[in-house]
N, C-alpha and C positions, 0 to 999 in steps of 0.2 A: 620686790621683796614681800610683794601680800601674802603670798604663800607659807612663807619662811615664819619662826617663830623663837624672837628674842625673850629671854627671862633676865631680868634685872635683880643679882645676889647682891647687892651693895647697900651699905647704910646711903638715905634719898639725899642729895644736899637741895633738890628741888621738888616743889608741890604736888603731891603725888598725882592732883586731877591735871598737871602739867603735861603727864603720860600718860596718856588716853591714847589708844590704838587697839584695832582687834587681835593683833598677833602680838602685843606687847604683853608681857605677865611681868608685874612687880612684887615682887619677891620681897626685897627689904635687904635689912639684915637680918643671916643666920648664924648660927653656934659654930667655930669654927674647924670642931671635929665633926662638921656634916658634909665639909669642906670636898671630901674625895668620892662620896657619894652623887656630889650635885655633879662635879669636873667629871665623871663615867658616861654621866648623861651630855654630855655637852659634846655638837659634833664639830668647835671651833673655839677656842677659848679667844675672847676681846681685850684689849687691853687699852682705853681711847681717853690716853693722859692727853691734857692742855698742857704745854710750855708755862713752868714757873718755877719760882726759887726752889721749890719742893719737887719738882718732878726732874730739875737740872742733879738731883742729887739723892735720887731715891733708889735703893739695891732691889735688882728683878728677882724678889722671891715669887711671885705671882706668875711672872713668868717661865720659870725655873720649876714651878710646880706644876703646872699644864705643861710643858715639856716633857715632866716627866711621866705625865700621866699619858703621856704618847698621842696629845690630840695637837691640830696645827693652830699656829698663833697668830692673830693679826694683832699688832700694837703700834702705838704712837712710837714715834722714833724719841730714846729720851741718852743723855749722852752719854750714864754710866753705863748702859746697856751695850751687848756686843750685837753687831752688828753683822748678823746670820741670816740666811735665807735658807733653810731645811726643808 
């Protein structure tokens, strides 16, 4: 994956010099009407929840929005989620 090049749109829950890589860009958090501007650029949307009380019962709106913005989705399996392969 040296090649390849992830951006990180999320508020950090970890120390930013934690993610240190040359194809890494930490992004942060942004405004959330920039929201469909960044997802145009994106040729994969991510979605890499950890298993927990909150992610057993979270609604795939994140998901449901890169769907709709017609790009393909790799995410954690979470259980309210349907379980599609497109």
């Amino acid at each position: 994956m040296p090649t390849d090049r992830l951006s990180w749109w999320a508020p950090l829950g970890v120390e930013r010099s934690a993610l240190q890589a040359p194809n890494l860009h930490v992004l942060g958090a942004r405004p959330y009407s920039q929201l469909p501007a960044y997802v145009q650029a994106f040729d994969v949307g991510i979605i890499p929840y950890i298993e927990s009380p909150w992610t057993r019962t979270v609604d795939p709106l994140k998901l449901l929005e890169y769907l709709a913005a017609g790009i393909p989705v790799v995410a954690s399996r979470c259980p309210r989620w349907p379980s599609t392969r497109v």
